[in-house]
C-alpha positions in Angstrom: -34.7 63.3 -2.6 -38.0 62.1 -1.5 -38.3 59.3 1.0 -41.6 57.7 1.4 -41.8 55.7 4.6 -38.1 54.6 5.4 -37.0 51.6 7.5 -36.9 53.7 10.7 -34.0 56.1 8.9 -33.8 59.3 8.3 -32.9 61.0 4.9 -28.9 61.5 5.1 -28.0 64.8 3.3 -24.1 64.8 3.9 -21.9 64.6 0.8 -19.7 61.9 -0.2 -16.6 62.0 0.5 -13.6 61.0 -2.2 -10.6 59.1 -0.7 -7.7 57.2 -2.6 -5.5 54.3 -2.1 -8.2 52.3 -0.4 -7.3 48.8 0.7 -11.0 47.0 -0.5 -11.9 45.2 -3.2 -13.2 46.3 -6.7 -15.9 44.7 -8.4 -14.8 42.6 -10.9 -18.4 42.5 -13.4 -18.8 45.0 -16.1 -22.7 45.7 -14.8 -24.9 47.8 -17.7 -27.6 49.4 -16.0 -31.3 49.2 -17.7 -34.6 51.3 -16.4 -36.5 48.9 -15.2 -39.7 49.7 -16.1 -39.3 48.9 -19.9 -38.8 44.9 -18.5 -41.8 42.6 -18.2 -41.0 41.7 -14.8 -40.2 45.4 -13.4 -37.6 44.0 -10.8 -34.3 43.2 -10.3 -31.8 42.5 -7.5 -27.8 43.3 -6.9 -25.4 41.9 -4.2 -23.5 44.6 -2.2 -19.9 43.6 -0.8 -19.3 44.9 2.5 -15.4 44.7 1.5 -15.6 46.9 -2.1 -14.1 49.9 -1.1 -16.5 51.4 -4.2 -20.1 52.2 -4.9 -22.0 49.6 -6.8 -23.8 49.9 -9.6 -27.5 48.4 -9.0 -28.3 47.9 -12.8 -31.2 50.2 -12.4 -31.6 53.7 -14.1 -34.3 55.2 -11.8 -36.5 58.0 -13.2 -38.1 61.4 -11.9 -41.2 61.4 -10.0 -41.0 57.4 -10.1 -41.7 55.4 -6.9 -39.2 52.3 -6.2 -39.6 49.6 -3.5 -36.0 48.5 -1.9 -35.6 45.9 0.1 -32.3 44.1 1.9 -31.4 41.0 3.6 -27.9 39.5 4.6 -25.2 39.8 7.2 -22.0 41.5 7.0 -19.4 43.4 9.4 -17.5 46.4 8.7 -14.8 44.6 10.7 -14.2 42.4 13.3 -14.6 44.2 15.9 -18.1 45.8 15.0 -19.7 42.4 15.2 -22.3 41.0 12.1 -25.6 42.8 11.7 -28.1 42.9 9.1 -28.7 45.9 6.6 -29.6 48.1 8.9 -26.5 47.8 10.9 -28.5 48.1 14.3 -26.5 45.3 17.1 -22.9 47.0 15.6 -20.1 48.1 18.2 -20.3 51.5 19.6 -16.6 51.8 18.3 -18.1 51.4 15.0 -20.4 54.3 14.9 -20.0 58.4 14.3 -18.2 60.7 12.6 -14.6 59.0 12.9 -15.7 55.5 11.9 -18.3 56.1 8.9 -18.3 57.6 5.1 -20.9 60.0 6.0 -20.5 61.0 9.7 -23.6 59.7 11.0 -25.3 56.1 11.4 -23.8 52.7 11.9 -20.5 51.6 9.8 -22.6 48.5 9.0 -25.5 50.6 7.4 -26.7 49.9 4.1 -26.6 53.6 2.0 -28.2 54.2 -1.5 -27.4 57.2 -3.9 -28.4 58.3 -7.4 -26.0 59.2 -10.3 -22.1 59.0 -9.2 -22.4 62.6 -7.5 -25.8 61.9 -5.8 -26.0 62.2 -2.3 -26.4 59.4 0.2 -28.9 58.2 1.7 -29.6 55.4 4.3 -31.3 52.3 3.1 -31.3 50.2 5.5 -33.4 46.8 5.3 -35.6 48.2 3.1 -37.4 51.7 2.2 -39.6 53.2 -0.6 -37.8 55.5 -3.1 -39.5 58.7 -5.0 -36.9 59.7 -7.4 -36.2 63.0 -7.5 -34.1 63.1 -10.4 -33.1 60.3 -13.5 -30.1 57.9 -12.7 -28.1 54.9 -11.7 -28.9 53.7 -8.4 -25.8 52.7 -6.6 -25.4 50.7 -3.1 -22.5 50.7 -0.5 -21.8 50.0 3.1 -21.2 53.4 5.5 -17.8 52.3 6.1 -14.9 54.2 5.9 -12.7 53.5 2.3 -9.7 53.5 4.5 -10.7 50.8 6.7 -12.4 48.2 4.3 -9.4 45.1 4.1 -11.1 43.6 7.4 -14.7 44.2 6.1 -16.7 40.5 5.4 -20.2 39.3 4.5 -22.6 41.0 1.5 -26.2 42.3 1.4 -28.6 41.1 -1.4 -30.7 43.9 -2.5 -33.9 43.8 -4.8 -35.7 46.7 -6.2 -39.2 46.8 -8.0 -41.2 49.5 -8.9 -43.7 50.1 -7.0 -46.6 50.3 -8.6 -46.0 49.3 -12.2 -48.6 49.9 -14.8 -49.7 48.3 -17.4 -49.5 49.6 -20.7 -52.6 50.5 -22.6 -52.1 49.2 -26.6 -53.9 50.9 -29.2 -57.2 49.0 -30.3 -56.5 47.2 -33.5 -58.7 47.8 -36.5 -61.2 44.6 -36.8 -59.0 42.8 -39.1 -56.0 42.9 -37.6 -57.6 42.1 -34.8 -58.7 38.9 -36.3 -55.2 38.0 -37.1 -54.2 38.6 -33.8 -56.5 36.6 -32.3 -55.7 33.6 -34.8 -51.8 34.3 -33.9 -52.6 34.5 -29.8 -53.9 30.8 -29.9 -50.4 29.6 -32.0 -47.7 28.4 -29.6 -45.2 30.9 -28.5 -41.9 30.4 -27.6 -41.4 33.9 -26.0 -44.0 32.2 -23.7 -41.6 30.2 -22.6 -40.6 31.3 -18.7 -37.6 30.6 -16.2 -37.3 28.9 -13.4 -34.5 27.4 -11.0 -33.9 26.1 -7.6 -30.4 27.0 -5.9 -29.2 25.8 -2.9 -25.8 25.8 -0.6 -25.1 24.6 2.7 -21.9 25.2 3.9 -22.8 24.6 7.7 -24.6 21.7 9.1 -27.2 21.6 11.9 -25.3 18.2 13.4 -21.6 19.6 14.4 -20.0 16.4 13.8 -20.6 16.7 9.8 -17.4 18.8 8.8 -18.5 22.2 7.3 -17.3 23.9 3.7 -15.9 27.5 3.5 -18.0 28.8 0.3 -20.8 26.0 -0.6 -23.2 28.7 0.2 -21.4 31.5 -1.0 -21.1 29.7 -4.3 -24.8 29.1 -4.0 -25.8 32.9 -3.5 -23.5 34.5 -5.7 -25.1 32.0 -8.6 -28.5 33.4 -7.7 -27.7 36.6 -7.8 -26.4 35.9 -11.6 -29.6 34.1 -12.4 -32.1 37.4 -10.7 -29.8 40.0 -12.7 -31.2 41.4 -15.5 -28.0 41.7 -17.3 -26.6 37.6 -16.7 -29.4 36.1 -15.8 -32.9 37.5 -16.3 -34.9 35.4 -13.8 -37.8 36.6 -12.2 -36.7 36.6 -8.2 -40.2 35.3 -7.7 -39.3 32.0 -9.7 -35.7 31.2 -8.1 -35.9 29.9 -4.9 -32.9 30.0 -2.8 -32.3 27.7 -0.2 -28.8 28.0 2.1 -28.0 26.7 5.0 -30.9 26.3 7.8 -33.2 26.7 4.5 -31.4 23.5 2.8 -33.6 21.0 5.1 -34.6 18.0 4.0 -38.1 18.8 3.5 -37.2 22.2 2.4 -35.6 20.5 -0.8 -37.9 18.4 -1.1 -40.7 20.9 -1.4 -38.9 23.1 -3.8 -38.5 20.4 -6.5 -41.7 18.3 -5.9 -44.2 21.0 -5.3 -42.6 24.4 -6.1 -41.2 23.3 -9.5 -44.5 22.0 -10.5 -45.4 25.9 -11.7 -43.0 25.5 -14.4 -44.9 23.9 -17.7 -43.3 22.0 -20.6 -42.0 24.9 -22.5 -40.8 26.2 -19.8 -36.7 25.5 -18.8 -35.7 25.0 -15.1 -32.1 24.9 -13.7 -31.2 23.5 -10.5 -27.8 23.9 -8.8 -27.1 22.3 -5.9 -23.0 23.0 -3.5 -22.3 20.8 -0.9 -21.6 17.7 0.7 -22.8 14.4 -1.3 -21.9 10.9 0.1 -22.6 7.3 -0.1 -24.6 5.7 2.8 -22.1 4.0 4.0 -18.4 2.0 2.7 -20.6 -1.3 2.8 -23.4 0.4 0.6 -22.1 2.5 -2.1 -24.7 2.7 -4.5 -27.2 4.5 -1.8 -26.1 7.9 -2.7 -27.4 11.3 -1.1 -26.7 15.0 -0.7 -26.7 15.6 2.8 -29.1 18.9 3.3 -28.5 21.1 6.4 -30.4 18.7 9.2 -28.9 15.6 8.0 -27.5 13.5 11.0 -23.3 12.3 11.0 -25.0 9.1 11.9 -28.2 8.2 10.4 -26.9 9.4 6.6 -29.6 6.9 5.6 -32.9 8.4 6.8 -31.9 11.9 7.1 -29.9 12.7 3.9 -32.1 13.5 0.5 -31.6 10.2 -1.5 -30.5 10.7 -5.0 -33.4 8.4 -5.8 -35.8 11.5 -5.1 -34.3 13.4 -7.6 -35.3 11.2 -10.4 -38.7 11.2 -9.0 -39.3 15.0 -9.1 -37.3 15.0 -12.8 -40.1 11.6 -13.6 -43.3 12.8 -12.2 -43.0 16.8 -11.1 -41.0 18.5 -13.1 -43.0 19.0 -16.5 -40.4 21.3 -18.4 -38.3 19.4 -21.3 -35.3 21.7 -20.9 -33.2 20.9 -17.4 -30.0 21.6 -16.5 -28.8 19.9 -13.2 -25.3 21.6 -11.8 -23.9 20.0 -8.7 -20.6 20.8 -6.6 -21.2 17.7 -4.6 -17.8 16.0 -4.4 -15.9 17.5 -1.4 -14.7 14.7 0.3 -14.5 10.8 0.0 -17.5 10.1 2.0 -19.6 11.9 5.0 -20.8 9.9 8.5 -20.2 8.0 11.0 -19.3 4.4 8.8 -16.6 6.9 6.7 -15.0 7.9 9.8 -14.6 4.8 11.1 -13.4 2.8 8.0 -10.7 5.7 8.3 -9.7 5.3 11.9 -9.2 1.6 10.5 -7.1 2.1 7.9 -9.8 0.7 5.3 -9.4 1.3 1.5 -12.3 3.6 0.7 -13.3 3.3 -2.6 -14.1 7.2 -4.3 -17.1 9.0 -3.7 -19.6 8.0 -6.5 -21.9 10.9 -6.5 -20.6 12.7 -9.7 -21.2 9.7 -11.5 -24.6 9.4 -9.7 -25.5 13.0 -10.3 -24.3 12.7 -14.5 -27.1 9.5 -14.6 -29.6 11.9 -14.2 -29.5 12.6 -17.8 -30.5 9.3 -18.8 -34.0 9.8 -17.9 -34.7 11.8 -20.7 -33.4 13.9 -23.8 -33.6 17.6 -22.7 -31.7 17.1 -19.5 -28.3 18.0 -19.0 -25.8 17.4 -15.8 -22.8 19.5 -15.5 -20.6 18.5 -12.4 -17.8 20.1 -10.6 -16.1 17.0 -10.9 -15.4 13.4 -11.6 -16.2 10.4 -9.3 -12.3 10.0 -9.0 -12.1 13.7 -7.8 -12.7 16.0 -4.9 -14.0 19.6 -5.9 -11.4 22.4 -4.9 -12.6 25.5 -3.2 -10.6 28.0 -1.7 -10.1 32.4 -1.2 -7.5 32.3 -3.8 -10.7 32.3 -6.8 -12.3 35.0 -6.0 -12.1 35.9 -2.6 -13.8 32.7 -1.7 -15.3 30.3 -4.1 -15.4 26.5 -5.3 -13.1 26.6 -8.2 -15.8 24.8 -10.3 -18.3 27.9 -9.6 -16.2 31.0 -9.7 -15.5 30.2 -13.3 -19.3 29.2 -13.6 -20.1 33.0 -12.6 -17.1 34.2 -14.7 -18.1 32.0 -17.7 -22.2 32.9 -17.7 -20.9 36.9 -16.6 -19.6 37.0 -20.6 -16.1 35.4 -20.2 -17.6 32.3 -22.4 -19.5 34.6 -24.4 -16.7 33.4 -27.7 -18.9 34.8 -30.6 -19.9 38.0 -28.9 -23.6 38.2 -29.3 -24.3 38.9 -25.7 -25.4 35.0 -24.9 -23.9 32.3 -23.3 -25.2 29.0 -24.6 -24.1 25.4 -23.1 -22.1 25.2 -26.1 -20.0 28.2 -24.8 -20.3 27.4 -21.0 -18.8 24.0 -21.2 -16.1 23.7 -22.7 -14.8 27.2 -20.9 -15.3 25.3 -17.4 -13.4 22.0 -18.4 -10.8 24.7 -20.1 -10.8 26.7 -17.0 -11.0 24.5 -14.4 -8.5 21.8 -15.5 -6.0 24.6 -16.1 -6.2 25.9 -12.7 -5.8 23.1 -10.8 -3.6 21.5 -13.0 -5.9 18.4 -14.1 -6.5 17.7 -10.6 -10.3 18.5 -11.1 -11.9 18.0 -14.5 -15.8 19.2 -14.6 -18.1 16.1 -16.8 -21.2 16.9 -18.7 -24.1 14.8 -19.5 -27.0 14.6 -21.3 -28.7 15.2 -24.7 -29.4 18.7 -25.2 -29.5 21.8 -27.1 -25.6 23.3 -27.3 -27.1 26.7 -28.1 -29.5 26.6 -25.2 -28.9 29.3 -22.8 -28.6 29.1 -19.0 -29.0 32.9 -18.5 -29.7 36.0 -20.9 
């Protein structure tokens, strides 16, 4: 194995080691790896678990003699007393280092490790480092913890990996005639043109203490991106999702992202946008202003600091050219956020329900094309808990399950919103037994497809 230019690590030439009954997790995705180079956009990223007591398969069959780029970002901990660090697991415990508390001996428990083909030999990744194969096959990613000690293991790494310097690919020159009809055929309309974009965001904590947090908004949020950026759910171009979680969820940053950013996308283009978290009226007294409260929003000044569902139809009016857009919210978690809510509670005030699905589902009115898929209805509260999934909203672990192939009901490797919807109101109503029933709305194609 050739290593050009690592993240400050050395090329690690111990063996794996093979252990049994070990107490992690297993992925649960059936992933079918592709060589990247045959795609038209020669990259594709993977989300490592620091609990899965197994290698994971990065989707990418790497080739002899080819150069790869690798690059990581995240937090995770190979247990609690290690302490979080990022893919290069430099800030870790000294009890969490050597030969006793690592797979291969050497390094941090919290590093990062790459491998090729199922008996390759590790190697550290770290945040990042460029790859010259030095033989064909799968890539596969895992942290340098021990199997034996993965149960108290938290946090995941998201991984993407390009090839370095693709080329393009020379096509033979066409005799003058067909060269004509080519020409006549380039300036026709094509619908494998047609590109994909999406904003995702989660914000499980907020910047202003006061505004109670969620467990898995932004897990939900991430682990949806990842589906989009995978070349076997999703097939996104990374550079045209843009994921905003937590300190990234500002107010301006959202704003940006679907006045500005989205602009890119053209009318034959389809954009999705997903948005988990808090949503809330402004206040008991004025329930029609309606917002999704974005990481800096203030307990109490929901008014000027929350992003005003009112700006939402503005980007969908006069930013967003693309005819085909599917809104998905998890909004609903609670019957209203701020300062007014908690004192209308103290005071034993009837509160009516949170309107924000409903708010969310008029969306759709602005225009055929658009459909809104919420968690839940404005009577509801969206459910989240570890029990789906290790830790997911119920709405979006059978969101990832659904668009993973679950919904795929005739088999031909899509999932269309003619699948995907009726499998989440199937799913979701069964599980919590009709105590949260996802809505859609909108006029749209059924056999559109969010992903591949």
């Amino acid at each position: 194995m050739k290593i050009l230019r690592p993240s400050s690590f050395i090329l690690l030439l111990a063996s794996l080691v093979s252990f049994s009954g070990c107490t992690g997790i297993k992925y649960s995705d059936k992933v079918h790896a592709v060589d990247i180079g045959q795609l038209d956009t020669p990259e594709t990223a993977t989300r490592v678990l620091a609990a899965a007591a197994e290698w994971r398969n990065s989707g990418v069959i790497v080739k002899k003699g080819t150069k790869y780029k690798i690059s990581a970002s995240g937090k995770w901990t190979a247990g609690p007393i290690c302490g979080a660090t990022g893919p290069d697991g430099l800030g870790a415990s000294y009890m969490c280092t050597g030969a006793t508390a690592t797979l291969i001996g050497i390094e941090s428990a919290s590093l990062l490790l790459g491998k090729i083909g199922e008996q390759g030999e590790p190697f550290a990744v770290g945040n990042g480092l460029e790859l010259l194969a030095d033989e064909d096959g799968i890539l596969y990613f895992r942290i340098n913890d021990t199997p034996m000690m993965m149960s108290d293991n938290s946090g995941s790494i998201n991984v993407t990996i390009s090839l370095k310097n693709p080329e393009t690919k020379a096509a033979a020159r066409p005799s003058p005639a067909r060269e004509n009809r080519d020409d006549q055929a380039a300036r026709q309309p094509s619908h494998s043109a047609a590109q994909k974009w999406a904003v995702v965001i989660g914000v499980s904590k907020y910047k202003d203490s006061r505004i109670a947090g969620l467990r898995y908004a932004s897990d939900d949020a991430r682990s949806f991106y990842d589906l989009l950026v995978s070349q076997q759910t999703g097939g996104y171009a990374p550079s045209r999702v843009k994921l905003l979680l937590d300190s990234d969820a500002t107010v301006q940053g959202i704003r940006n992202a679907l006045f500005n950013w989205l602009k890119q996308a053209l009318e034959e283009d389809m954009v999705t946008i997903y948005f988990a978290g808090h949503g809330s009226p402004e206040s008991p007294d004025s329930p029609n202003n309606l917002f999704l409260l974005p990481y800096d929003a203030q307990y109490d000044d929901i008014t000027t600091s929350g992003f005003p569902m009112w700006d939402i139809e503005t980007a969908l009016k006069r930013f967003i050219r693309a005819k085909k857009v599917v809104v998905i919210a998890d909004a609903c978690h609670s019957g209203g956020v701020g300062q007014s809510y908690d004192i209308a509670r103290r005071g034993d005030r009837g509160l009516a329900v949170n309107p924000i699905s409903a708010s969310i589902q008029n969306l759709s009115q602005l225009g055929d094309g658009i459909v809104v898929i919420s968690a839940s209805d404005d009577k509801q509260l969206s459910q989240e808990g570890q029990k789906w999934g290790g830790g997911h909203g119920v709405f979006t672990y059978y969101l990832l399950k659904g668009l993973g192939g679950d919904a795929d009901y005739n088999r031909d490797g899509h999932v269309t919103l003619g699948e995907i919807i009726p499998y989440l109101s199937e799913k979701v109503r069964r599980e919590t037994g009709n105590a949260q029933s996802p809505t859609v709305a909108g006029k749209f194609d059924p056999a559109l497809s969010i992903g591949e």
